[in-house]
N, C-alpha and C positions, 0 to 999 in steps of 0.2 A: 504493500500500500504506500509504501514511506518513499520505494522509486516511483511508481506512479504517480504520485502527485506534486515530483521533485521534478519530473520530465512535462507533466501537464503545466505545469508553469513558466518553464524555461520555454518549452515548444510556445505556451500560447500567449507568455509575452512578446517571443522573436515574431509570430505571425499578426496579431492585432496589431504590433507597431509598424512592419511593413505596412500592413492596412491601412490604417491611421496615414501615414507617409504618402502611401499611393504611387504613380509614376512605374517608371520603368524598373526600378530595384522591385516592387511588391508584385510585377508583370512575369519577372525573372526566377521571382518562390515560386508563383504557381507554376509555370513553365517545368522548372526542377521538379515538383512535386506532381506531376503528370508524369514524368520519362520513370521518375521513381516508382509509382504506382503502376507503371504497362511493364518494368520490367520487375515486379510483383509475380505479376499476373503472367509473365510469360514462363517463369521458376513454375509457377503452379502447376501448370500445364504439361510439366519435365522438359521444355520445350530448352535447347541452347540458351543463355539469358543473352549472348551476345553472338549467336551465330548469325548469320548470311538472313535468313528467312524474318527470326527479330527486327533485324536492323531494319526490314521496310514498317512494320506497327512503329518504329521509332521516329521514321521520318514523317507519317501520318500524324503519328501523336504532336512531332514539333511543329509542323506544318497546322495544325488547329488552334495549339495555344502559344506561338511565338507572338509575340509582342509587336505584331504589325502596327498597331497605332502609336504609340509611347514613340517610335520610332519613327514616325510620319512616312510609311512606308507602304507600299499600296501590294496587293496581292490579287492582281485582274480575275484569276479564275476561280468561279463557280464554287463552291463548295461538294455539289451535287458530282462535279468532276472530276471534285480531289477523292473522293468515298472511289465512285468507281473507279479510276486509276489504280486503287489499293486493293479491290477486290482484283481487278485481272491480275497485279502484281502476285498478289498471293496464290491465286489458283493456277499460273503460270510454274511455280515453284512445283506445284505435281506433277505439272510432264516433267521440268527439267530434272527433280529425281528420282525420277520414274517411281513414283507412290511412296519413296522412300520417307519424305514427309508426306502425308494422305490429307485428302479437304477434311477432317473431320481435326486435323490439327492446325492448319489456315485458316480456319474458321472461325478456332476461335479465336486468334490469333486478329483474323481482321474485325471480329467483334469487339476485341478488347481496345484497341486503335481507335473505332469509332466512338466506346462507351467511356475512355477515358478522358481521350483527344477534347471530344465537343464538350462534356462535362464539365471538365478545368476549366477552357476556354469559355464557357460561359459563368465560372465563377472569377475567372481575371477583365472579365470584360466588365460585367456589374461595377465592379469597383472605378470605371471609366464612362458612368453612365450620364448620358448626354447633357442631363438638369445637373450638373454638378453636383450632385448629392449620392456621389457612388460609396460614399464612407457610410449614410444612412441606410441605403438600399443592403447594402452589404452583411455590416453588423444585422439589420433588420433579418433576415434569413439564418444567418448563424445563430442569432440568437434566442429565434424561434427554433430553428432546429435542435439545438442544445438544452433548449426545457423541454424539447418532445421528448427527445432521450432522459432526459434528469424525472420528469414526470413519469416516464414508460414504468422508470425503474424503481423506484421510489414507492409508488402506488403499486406497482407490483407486487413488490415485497411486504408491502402490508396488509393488501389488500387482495391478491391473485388468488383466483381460486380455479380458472378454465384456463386449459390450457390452447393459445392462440395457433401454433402451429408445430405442435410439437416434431412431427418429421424431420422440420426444417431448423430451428431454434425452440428447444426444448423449456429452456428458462420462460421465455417470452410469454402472459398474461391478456386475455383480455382488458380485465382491468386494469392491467397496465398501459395497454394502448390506448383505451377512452380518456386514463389518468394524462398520456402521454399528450392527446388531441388536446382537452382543455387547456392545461398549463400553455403549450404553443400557443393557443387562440390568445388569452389571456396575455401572452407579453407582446403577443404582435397588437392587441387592443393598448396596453401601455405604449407603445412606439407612437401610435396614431394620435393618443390622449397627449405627448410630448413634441408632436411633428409640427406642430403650428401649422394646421391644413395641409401638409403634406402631403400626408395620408389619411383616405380616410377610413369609419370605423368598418365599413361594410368590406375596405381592399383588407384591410384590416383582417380579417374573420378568413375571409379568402386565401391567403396570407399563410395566415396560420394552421388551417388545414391542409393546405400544401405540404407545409413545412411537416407537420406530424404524420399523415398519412401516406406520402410521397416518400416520406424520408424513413420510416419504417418500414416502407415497401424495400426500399434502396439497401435497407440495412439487411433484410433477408433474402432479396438478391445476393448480396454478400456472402451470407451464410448459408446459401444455398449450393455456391459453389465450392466454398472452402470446404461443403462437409463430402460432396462428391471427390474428393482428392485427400479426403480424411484429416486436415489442417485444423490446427486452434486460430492461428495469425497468417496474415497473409506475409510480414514481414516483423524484420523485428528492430527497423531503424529506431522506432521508439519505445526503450523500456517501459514495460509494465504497459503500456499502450498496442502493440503491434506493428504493423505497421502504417502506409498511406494511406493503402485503401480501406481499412479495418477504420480508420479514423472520419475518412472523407465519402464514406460511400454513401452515405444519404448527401452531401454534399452535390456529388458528381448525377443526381437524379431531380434532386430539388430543383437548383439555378435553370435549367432549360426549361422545367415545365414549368416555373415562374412565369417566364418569358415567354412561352409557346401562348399560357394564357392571355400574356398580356397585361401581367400587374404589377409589371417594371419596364422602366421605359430602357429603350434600348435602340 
């Protein structure tokens, strides 16, 4: 407990103060913290972390979240381009050797590319968000998603008595997840109660169920592949924590479907 909460603070001073800061240095963490997280997920998989076939989910993954704007830098093509560029790249590596890697390890390989890639990249981007206000927007989501979790688990422990999906996360509570929903709602309603019009109470609530149900979804995506590969952690850069994606995976599912609805500008 005494590392964990010795690394929670170290880790989540260096990250809120890049936050805080903003620019191209906080553009640079998440950048780092996506190549970290794909090459996670590519150990997972027993796949080479650094052979020939990785190295294109690398270029994927930096091509989503490198730091084109910070750097007043334009990137003409499509997105919709870069995705299929990365799929033929990968399913081209099964003829070249000759099944020796198979599409059933491409796959996932160009899955993890695009779930990591666009995920960061849309959590580096928020923080560059057009009203200038990408420090509120930001914290605002972290910080609902952080009482989803602090809620899930808290109310669980007191209170859990069904179990949510045992298969996939054994621990995990209904009651802990409704515990988990409120609490989110509730700080995303303080955000709003503090925003001077910013926000208001109804994006608010929106918001917030995002953050709890999206982000608990994300979290058992997680745990649903860690336990198909029989894993605790997905890594272990962070004592008593895990690793990135163990840390960031409602993270990496939240920030898009914020945006996909529409409840941050962008």
């Amino acid at each position: 407990m005494k590392q964990r909460l010795i690394t929670g603070i170290i880790a989540g001073a260096v990250f809120l103060g890049l936050c805080f800061i903003g620019g191209l240095w906080y553009h640079l963490l998440i950048l780092a913290m996506a190549l970290i997280g794909y090459y996670e997920f590519v150990r997972m998989t027993n796949t080479a972390p650094f052979g020939g076939t990785a190295w294109i989910g690398y270029v994927g993954v930096f091509l989503f979240v490198f730091p084109w704007g910070p750097l007043q830098l334009n990137f003409n093509m499509p997105w919709g381009y870069v995705l299929w560029l990365l799929l033929l790249l990968f399913m081209l590596v099964t003829v070249i050797t000759k099944n020796t890697i198979d599409i059933k390890r491409v796959s996932l390989l160009f899955l993890a590319s695009a779930y990591i890639g666009i995920g960061f990249s849309f959590i580096a981007e928020s923080r560059h968000a057009p009203d200038a206000h990408g420090v509120f927007w930001t914290f605002l989501l972290l910080v609902s998603i952080w009482a989803s979790d602090a809620g899930a688990y808290f109310v669980g422990r007191s209170m859990g008595r069904h179990k949510l999906w045992p298969s996939i996360s054994p621990n995990k509570t209904v009651e802990g997840a409704l515990g988990g929903v409120l609490i989110a709602v509730l700080s995303a309603l303080l955000f709003a109660f503090f925003s001077d019009g910013l926000l208001t109470a109804g994006q608010a609530v929106l918001i917030g169920l995002s953050c709890a149900v999206i982000g608990q979804l994300g979290d058992l995506v997680q745990s649903a592949y860690k336990r198909v590969y029989g894993i605790k952690d997905s890594g272990k850069l962070l004592p008593g924590h895990g690793g990135i994606l163990d840390r960031c995976d409602s993270w990496i599912v939240v920030f898009p479907f914020v945006h996909i609805l529409g409840l941050l500008p962008y």
